[in-house]
PQR file with spaces between the fields and no chain letter, atoms N, CA, C, O and H, PARSE charges and radii, in Angstrom:
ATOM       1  N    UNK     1      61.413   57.859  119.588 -0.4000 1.5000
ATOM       2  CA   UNK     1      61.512   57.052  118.399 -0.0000 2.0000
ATOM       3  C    UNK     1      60.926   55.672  118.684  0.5500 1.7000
ATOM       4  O    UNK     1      61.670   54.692  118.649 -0.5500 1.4000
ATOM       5  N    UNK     2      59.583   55.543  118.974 -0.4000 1.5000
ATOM       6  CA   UNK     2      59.218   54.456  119.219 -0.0000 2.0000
ATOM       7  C    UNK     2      58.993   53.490  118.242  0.5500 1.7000
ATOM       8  O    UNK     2      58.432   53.701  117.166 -0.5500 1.4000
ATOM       9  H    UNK     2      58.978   56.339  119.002  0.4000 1.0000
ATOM      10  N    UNK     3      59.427   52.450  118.622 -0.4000 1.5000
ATOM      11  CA   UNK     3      59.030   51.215  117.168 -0.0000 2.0000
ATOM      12  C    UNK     3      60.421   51.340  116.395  0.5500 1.7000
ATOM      13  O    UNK     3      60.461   50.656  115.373 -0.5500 1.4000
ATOM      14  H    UNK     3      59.882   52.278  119.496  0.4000 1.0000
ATOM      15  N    UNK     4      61.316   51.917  116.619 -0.4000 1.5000
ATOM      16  CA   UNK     4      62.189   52.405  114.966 -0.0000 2.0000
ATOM      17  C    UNK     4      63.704   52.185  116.123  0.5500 1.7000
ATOM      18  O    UNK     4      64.261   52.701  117.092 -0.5500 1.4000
ATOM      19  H    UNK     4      61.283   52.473  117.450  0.4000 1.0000
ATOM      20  N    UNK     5      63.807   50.966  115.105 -0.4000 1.5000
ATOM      21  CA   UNK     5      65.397   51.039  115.837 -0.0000 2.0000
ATOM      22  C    UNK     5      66.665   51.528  114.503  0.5500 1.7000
ATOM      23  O    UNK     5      66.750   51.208  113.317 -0.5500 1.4000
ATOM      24  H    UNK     5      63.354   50.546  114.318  0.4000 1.0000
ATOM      25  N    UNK     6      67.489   52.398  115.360 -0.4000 1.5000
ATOM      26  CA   UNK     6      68.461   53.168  115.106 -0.0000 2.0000
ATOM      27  C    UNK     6      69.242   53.064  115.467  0.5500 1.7000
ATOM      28  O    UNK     6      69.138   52.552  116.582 -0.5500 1.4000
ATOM      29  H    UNK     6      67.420   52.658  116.323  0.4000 1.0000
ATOM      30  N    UNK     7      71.222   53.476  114.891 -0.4000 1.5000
ATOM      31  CA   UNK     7      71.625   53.853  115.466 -0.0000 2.0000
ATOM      32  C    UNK     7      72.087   54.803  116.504  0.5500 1.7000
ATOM      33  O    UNK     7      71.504   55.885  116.564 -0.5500 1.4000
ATOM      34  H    UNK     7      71.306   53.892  113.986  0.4000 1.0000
ATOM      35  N    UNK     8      72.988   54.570  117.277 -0.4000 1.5000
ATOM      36  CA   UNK     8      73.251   55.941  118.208 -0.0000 2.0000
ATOM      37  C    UNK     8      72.804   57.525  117.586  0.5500 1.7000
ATOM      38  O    UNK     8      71.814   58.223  117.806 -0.5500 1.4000
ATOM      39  H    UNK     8      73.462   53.691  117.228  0.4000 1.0000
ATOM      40  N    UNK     9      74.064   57.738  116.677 -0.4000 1.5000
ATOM      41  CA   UNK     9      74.196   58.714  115.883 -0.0000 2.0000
ATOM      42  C    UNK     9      72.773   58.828  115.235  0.5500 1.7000
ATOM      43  O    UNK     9      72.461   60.014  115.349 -0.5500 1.4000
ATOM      44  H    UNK     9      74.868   57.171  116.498  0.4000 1.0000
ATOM      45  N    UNK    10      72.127   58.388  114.832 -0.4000 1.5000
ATOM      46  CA   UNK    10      70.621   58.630  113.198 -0.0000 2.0000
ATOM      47  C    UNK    10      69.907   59.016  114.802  0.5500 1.7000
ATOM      48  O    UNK    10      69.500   60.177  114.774 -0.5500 1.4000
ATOM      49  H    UNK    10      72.381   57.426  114.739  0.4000 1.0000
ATOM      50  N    UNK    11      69.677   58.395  116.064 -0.4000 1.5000
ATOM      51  CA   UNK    11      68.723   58.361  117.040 -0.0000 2.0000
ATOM      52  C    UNK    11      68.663   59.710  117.401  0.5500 1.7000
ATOM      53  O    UNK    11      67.757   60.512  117.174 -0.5500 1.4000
ATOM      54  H    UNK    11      70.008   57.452  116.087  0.4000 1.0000
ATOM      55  N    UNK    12      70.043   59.928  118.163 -0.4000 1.5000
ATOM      56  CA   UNK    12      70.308   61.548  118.554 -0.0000 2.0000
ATOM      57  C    UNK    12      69.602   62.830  117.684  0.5500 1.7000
ATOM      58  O    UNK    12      68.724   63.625  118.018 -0.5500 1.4000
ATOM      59  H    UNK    12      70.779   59.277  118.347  0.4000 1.0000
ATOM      60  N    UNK    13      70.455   62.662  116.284 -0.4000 1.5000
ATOM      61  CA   UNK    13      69.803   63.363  115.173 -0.0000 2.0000
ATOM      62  C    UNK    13      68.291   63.113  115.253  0.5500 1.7000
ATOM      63  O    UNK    13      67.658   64.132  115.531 -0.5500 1.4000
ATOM      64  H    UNK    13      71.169   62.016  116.013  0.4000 1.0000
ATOM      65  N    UNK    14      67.521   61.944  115.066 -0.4000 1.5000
ATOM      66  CA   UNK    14      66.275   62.108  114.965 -0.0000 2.0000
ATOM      67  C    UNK    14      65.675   63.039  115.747  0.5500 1.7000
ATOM      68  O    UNK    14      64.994   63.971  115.320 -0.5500 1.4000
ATOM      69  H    UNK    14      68.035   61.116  114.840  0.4000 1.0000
ATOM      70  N    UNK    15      65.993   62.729  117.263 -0.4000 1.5000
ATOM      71  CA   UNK    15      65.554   62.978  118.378 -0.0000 2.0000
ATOM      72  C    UNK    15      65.943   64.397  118.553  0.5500 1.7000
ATOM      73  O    UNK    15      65.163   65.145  119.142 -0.5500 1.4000
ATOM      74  H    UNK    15      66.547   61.972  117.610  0.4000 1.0000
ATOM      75  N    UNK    16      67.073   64.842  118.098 -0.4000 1.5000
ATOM      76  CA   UNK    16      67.312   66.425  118.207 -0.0000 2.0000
ATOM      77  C    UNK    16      66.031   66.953  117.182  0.5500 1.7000
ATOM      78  O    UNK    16      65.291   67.786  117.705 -0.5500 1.4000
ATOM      79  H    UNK    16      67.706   64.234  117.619  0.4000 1.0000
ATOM      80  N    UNK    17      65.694   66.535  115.739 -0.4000 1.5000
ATOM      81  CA   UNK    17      65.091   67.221  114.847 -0.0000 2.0000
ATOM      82  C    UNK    17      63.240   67.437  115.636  0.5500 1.7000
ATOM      83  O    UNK    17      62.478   68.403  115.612 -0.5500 1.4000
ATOM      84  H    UNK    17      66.295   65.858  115.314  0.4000 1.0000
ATOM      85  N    UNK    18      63.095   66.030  116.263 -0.4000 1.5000
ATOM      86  CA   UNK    18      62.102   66.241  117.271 -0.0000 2.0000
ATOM      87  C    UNK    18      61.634   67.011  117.827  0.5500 1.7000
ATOM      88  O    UNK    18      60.551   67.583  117.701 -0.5500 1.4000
ATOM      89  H    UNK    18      63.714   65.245  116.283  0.4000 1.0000
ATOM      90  N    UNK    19      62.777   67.137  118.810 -0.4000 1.5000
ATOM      91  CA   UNK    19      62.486   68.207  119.882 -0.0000 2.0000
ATOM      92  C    UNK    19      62.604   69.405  119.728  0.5500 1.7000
ATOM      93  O    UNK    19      62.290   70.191  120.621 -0.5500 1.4000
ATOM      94  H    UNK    19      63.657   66.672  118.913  0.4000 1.0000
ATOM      95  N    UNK    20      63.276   69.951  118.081 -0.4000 1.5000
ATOM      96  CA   UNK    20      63.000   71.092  117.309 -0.0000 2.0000
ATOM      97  C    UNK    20      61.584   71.498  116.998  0.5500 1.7000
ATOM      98  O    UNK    20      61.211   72.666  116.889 -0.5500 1.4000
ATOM      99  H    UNK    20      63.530   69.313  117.355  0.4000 1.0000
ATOM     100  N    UNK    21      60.625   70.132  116.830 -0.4000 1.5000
ATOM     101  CA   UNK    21      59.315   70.316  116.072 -0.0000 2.0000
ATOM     102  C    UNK    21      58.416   70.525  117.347  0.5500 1.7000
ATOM     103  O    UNK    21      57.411   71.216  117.174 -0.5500 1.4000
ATOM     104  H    UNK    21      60.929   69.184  116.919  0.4000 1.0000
ATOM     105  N    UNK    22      58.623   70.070  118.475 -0.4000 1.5000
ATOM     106  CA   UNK    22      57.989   70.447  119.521 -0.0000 2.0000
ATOM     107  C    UNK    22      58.209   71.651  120.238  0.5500 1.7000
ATOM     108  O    UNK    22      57.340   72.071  121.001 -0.5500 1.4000
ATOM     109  H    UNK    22      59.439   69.509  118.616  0.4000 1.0000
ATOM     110  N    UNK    23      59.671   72.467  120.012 -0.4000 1.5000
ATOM     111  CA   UNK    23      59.719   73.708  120.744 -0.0000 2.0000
ATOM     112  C    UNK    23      59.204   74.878  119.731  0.5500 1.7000
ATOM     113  O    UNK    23      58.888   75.991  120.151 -0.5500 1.4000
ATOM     114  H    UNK    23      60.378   72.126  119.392  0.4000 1.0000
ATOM     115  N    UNK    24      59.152   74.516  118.361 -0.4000 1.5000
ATOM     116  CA   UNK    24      58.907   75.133  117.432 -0.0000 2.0000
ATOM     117  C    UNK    24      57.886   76.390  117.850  0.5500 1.7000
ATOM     118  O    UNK    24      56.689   76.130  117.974 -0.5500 1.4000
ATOM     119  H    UNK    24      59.410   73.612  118.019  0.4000 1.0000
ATOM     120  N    UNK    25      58.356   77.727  118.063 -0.4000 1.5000
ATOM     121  CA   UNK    25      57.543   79.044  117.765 -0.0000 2.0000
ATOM     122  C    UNK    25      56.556   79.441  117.381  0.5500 1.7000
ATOM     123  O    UNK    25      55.630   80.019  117.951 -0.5500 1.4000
ATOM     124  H    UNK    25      59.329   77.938  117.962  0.4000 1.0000
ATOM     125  N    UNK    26      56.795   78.997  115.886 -0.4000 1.5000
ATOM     126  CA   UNK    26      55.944   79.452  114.846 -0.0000 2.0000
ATOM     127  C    UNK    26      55.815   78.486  113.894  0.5500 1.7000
ATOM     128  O    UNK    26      56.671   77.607  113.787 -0.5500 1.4000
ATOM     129  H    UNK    26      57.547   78.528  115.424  0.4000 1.0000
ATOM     130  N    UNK    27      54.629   78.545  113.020 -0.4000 1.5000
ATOM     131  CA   UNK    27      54.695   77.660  112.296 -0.0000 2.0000
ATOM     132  C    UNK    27      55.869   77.318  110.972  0.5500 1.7000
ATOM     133  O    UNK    27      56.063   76.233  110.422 -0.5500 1.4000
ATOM     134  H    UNK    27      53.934   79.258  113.107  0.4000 1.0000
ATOM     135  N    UNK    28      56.391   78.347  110.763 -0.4000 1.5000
ATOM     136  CA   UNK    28      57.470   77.925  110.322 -0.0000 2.0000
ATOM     137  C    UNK    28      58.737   77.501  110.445  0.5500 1.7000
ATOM     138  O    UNK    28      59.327   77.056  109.460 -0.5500 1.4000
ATOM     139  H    UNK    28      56.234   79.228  111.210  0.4000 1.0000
ATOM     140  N    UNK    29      59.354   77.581  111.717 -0.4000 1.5000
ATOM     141  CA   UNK    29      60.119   77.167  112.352 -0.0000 2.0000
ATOM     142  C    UNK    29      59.527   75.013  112.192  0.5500 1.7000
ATOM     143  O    UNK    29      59.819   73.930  111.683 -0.5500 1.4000
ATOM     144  H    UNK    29      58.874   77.942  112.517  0.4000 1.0000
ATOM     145  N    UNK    30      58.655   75.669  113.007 -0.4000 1.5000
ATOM     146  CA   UNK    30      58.005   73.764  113.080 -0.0000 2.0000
ATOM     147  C    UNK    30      58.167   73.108  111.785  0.5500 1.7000
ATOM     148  O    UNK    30      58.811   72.062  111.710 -0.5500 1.4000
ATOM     149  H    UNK    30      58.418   76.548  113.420  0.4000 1.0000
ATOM     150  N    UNK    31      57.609   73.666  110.722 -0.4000 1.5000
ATOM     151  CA   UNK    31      57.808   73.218  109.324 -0.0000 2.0000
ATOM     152  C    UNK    31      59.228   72.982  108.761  0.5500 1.7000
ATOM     153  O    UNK    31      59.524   72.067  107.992 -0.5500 1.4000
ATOM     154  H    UNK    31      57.085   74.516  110.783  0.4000 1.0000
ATOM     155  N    UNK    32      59.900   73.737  109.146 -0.4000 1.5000
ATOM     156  CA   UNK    32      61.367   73.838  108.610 -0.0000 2.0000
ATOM     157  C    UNK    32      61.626   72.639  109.124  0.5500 1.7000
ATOM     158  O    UNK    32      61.796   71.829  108.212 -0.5500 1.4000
ATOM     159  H    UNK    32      59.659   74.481  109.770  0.4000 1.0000
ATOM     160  N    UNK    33      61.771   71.990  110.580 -0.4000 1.5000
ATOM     161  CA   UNK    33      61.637   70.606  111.170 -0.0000 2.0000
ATOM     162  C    UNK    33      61.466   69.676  110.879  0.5500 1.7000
ATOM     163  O    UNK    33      62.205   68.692  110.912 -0.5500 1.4000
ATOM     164  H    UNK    33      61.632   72.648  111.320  0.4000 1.0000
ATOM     165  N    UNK    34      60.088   69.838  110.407 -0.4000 1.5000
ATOM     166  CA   UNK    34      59.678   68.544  109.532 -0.0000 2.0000
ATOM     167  C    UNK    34      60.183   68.223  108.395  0.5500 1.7000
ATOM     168  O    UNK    34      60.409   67.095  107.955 -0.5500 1.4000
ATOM     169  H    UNK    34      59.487   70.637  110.381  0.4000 1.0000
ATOM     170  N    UNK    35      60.425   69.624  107.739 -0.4000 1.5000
ATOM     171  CA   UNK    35      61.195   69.137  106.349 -0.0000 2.0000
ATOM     172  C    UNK    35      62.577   68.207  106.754  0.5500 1.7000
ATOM     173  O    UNK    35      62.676   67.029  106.411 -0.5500 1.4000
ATOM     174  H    UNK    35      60.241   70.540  108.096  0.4000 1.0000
ATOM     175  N    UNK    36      63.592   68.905  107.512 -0.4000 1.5000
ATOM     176  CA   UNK    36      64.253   68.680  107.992 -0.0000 2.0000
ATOM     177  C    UNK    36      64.709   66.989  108.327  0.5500 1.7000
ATOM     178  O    UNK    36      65.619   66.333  107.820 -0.5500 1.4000
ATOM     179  H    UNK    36      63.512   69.862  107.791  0.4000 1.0000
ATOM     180  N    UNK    37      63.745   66.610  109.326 -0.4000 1.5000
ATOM     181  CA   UNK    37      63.337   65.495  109.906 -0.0000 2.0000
ATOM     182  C    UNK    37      62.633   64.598  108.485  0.5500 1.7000
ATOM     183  O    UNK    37      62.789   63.377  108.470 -0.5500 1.4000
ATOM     184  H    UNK    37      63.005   67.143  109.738  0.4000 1.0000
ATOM     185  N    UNK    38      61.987   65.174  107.505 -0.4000 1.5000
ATOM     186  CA   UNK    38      61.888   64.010  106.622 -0.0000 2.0000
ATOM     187  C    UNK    38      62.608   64.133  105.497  0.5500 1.7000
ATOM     188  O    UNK    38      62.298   63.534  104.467 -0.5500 1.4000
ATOM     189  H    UNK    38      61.860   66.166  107.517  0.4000 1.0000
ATOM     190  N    UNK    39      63.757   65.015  105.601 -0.4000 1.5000
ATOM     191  CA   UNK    39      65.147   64.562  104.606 -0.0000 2.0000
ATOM     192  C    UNK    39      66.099   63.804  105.288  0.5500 1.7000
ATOM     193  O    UNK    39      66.908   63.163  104.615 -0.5500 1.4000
ATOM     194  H    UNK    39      64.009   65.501  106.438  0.4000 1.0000
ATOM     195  N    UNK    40      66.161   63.749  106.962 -0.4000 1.5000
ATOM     196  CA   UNK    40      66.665   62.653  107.341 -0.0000 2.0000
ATOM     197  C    UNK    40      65.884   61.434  107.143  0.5500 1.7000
ATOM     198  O    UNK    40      66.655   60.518  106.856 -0.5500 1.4000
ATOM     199  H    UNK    40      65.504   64.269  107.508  0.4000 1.0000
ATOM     200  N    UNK    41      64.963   61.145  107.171 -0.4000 1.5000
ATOM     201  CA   UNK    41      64.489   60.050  107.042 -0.0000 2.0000
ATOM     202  C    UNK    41      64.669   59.593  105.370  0.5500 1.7000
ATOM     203  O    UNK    41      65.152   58.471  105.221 -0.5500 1.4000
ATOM     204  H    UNK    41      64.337   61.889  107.405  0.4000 1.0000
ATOM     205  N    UNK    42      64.429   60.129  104.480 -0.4000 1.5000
ATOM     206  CA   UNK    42      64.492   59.720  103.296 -0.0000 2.0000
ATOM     207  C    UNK    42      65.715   59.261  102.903  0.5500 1.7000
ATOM     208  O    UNK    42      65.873   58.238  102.237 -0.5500 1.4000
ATOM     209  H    UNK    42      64.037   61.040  104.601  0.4000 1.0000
ATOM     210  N    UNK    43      66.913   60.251  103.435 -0.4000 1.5000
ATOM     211  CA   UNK    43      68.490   59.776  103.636 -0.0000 2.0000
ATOM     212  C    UNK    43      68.657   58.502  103.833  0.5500 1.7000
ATOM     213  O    UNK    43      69.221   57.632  103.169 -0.5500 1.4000
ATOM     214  H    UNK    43      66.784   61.082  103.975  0.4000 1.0000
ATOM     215  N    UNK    44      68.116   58.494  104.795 -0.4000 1.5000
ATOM     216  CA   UNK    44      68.329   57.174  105.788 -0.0000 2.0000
ATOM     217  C    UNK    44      68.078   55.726  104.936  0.5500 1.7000
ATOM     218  O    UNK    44      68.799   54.761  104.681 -0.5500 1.4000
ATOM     219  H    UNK    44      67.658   59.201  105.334  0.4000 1.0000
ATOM     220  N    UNK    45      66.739   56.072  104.646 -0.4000 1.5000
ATOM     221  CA   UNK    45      66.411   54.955  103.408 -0.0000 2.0000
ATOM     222  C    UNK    45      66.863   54.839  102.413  0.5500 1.7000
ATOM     223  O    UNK    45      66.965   53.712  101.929 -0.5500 1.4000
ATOM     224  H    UNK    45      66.154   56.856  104.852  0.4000 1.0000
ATOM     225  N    UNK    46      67.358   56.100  101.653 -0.4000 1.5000
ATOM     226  CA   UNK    46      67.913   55.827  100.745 -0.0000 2.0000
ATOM     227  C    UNK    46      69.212   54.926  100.949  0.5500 1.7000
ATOM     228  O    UNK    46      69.113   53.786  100.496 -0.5500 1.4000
ATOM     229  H    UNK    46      67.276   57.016  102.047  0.4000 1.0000
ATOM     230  N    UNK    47      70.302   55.234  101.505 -0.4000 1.5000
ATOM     231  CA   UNK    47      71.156   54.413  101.624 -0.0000 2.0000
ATOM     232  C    UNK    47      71.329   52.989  102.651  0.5500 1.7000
ATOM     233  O    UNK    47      72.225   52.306  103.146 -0.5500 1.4000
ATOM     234  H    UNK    47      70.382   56.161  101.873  0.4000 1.0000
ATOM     235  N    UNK    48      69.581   53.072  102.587 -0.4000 1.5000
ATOM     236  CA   UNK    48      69.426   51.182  103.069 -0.0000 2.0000
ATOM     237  C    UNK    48      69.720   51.444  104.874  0.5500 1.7000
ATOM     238  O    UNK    48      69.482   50.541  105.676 -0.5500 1.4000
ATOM     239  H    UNK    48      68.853   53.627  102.185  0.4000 1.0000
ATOM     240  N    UNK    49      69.995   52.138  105.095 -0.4000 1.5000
ATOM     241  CA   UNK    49      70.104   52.582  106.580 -0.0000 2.0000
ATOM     242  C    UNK    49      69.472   52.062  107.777  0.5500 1.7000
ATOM     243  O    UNK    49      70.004   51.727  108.836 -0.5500 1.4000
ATOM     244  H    UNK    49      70.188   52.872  104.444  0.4000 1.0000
ATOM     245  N    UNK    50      67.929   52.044  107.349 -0.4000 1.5000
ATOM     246  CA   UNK    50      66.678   51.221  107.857 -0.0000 2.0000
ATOM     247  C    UNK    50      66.425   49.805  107.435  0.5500 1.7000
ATOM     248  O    UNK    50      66.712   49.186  106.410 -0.5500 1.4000
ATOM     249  H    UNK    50      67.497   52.316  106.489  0.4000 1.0000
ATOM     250  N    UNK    51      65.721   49.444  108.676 -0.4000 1.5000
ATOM     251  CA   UNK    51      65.382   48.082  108.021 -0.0000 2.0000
ATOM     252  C    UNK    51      63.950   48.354  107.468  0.5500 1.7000
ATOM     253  O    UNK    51      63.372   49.436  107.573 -0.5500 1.4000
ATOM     254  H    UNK    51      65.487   49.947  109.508  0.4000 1.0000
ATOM     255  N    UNK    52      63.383   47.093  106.784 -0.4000 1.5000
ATOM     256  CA   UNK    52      62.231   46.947  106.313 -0.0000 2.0000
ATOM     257  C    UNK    52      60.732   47.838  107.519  0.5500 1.7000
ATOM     258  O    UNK    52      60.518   47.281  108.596 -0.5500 1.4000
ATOM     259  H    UNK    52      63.852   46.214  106.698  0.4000 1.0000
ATOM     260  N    UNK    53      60.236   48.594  107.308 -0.4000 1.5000
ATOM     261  CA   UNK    53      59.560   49.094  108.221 -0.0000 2.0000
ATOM     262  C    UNK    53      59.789   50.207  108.934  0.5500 1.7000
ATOM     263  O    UNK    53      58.975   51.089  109.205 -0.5500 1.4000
ATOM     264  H    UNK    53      60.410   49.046  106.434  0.4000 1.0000
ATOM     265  N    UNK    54      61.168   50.124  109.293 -0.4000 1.5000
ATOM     266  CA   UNK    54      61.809   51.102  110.184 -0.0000 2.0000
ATOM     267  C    UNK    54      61.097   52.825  109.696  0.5500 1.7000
ATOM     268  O    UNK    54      60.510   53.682  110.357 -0.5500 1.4000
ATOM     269  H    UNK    54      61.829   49.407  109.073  0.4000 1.0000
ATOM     270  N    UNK    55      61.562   52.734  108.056 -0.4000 1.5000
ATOM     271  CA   UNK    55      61.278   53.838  107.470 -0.0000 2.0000
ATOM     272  C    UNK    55      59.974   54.928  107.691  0.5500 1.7000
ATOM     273  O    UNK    55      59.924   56.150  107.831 -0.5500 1.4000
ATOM     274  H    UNK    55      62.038   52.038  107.519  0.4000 1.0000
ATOM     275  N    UNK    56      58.763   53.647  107.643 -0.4000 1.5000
ATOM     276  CA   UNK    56      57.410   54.089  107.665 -0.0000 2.0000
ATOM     277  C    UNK    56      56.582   54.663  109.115  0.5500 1.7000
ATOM     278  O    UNK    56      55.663   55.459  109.307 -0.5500 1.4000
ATOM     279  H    UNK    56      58.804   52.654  107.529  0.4000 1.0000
ATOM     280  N    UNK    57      57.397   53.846  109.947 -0.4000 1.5000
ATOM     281  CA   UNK    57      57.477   54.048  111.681 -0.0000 2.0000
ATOM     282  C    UNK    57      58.156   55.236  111.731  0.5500 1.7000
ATOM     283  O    UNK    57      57.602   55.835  112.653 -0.5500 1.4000
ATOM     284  H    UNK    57      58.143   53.199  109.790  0.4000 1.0000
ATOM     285  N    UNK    58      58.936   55.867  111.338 -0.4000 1.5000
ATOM     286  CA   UNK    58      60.286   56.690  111.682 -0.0000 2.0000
ATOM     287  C    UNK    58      59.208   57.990  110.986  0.5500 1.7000
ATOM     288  O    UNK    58      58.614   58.772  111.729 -0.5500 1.4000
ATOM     289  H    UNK    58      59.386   55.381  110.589  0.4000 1.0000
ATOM     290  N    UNK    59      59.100   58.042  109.555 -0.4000 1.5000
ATOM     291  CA   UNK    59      57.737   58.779  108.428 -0.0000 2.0000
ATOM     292  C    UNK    59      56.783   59.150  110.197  0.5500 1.7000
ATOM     293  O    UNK    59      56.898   60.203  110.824 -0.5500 1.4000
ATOM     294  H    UNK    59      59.582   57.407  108.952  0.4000 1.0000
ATOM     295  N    UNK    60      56.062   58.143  110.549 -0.4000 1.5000
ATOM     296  CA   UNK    60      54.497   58.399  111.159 -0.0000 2.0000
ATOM     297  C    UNK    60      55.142   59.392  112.214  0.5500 1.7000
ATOM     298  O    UNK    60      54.633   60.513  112.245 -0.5500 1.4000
ATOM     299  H    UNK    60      55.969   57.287  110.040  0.4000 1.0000
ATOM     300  N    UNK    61      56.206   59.133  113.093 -0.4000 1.5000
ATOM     301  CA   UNK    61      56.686   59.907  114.368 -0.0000 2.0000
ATOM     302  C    UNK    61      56.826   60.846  114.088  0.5500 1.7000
ATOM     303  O    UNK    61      56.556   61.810  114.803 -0.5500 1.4000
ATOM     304  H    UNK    61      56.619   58.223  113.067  0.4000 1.0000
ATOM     305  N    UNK    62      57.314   60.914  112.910 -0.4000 1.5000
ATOM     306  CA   UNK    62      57.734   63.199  112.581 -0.0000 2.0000
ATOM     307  C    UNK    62      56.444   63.599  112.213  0.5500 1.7000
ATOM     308  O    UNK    62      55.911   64.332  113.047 -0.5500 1.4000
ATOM     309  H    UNK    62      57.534   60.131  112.328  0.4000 1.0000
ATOM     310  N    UNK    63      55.622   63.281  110.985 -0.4000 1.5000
ATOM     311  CA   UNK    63      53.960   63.691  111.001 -0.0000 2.0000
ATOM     312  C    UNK    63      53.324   63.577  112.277  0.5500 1.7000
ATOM     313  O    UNK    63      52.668   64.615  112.369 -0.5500 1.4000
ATOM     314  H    UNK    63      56.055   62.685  110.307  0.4000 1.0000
ATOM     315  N    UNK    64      53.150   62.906  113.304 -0.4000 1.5000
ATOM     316  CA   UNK    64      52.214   63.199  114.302 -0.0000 2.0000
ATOM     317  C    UNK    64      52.632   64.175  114.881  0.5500 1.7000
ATOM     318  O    UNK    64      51.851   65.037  115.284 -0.5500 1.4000
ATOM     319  H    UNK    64      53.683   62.063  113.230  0.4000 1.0000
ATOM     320  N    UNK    65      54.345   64.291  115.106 -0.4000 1.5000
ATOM     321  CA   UNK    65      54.920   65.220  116.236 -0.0000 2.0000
ATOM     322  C    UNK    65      54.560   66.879  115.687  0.5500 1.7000
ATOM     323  O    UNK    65      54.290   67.897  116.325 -0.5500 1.4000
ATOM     324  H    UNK    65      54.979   63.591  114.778  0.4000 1.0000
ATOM     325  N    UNK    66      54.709   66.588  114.070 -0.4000 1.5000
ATOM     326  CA   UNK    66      54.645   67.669  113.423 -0.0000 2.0000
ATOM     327  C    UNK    66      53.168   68.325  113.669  0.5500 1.7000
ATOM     328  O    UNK    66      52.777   69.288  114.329 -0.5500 1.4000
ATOM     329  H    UNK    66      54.928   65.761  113.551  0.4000 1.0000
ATOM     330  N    UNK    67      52.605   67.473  112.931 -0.4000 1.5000
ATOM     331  CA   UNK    67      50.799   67.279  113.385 -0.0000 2.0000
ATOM     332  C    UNK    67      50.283   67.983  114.577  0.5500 1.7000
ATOM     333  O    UNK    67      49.375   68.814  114.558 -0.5500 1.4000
ATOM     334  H    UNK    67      52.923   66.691  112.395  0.4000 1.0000
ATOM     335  N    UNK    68      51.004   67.541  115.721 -0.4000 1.5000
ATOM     336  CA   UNK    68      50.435   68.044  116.904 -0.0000 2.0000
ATOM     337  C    UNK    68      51.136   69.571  117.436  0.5500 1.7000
ATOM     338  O    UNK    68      50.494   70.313  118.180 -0.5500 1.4000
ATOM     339  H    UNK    68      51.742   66.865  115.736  0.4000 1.0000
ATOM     340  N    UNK    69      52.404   69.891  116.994 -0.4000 1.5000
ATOM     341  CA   UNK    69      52.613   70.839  117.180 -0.0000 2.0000
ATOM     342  C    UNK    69      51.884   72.067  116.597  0.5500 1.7000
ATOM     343  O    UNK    69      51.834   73.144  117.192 -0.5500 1.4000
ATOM     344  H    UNK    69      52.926   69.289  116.390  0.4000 1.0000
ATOM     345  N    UNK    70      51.196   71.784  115.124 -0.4000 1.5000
ATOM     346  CA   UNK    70      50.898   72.613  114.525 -0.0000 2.0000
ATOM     347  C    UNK    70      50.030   72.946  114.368  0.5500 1.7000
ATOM     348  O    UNK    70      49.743   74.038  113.877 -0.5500 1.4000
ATOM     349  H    UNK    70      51.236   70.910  114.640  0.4000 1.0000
ATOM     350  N    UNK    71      48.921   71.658  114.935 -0.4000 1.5000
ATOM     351  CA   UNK    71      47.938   72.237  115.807 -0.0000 2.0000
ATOM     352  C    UNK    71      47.625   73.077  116.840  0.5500 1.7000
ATOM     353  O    UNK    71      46.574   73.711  116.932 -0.5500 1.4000
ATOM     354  H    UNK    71      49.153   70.771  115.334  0.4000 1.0000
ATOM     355  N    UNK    72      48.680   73.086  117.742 -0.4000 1.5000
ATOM     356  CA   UNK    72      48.802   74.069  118.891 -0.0000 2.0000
ATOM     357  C    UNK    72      49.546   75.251  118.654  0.5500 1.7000
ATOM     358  O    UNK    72      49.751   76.028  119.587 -0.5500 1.4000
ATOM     359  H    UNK    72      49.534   72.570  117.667  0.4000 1.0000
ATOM     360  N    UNK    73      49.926   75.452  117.641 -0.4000 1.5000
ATOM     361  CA   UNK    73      50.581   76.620  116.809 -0.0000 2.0000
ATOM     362  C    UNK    73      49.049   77.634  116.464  0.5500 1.7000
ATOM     363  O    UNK    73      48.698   78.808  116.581 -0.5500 1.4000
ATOM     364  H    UNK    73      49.760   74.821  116.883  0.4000 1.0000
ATOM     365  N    UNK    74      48.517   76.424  116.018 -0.4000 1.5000
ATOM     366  CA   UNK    74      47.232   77.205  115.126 -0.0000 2.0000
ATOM     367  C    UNK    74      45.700   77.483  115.688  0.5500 1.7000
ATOM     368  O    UNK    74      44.788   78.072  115.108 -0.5500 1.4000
ATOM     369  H    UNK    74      48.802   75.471  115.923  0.4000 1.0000
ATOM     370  N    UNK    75      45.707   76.861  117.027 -0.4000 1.5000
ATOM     371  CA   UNK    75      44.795   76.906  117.688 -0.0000 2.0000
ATOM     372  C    UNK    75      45.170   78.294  118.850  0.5500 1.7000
ATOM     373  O    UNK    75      44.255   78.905  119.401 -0.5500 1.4000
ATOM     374  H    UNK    75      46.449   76.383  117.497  0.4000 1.0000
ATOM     375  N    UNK    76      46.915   78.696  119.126 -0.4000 1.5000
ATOM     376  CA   UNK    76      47.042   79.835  120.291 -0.0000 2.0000
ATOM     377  C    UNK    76      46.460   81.121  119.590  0.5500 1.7000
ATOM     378  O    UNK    76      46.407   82.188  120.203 -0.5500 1.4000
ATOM     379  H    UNK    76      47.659   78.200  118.679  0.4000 1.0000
């Protein structure tokens, strides 16, 4: 979670939904993740959770992680 400060609890969660999108199988598994990972994030904002920024930093980390997994999903 670089750039994006969190609490304990939102960090763990992030970081668990993460390392879901990176062990991810198949591409749907990975996808389910991301969804996943960006209904926590939207949560999060919604109830002001984040600070100014936090949100959009927190957004880029699950798309790249997602991004790159699913590239290597789609390239084996």
């Amino acid at each position: 979670m670089q750039d994006v400060v969190l609490n304990d609890k939102m960090k763990r969660e992030a970081e668990r939904l993460l390392a879901q999108m990176v062990r991810a199988d198949s591409l749907i598994v990975a996808v389910k993740a991301g969804a996943r990972a960006e209904g926590l994030m939207l949560g999060m904002e919604t109830v002001g959770a984040l600070r100014s920024g936090d949100a959009e930093r927190l957004y880029l980390n699950f798309e790249a992680a997602l991004e790159a997994r699913l590239k290597l999903l789609t390239s084996s």
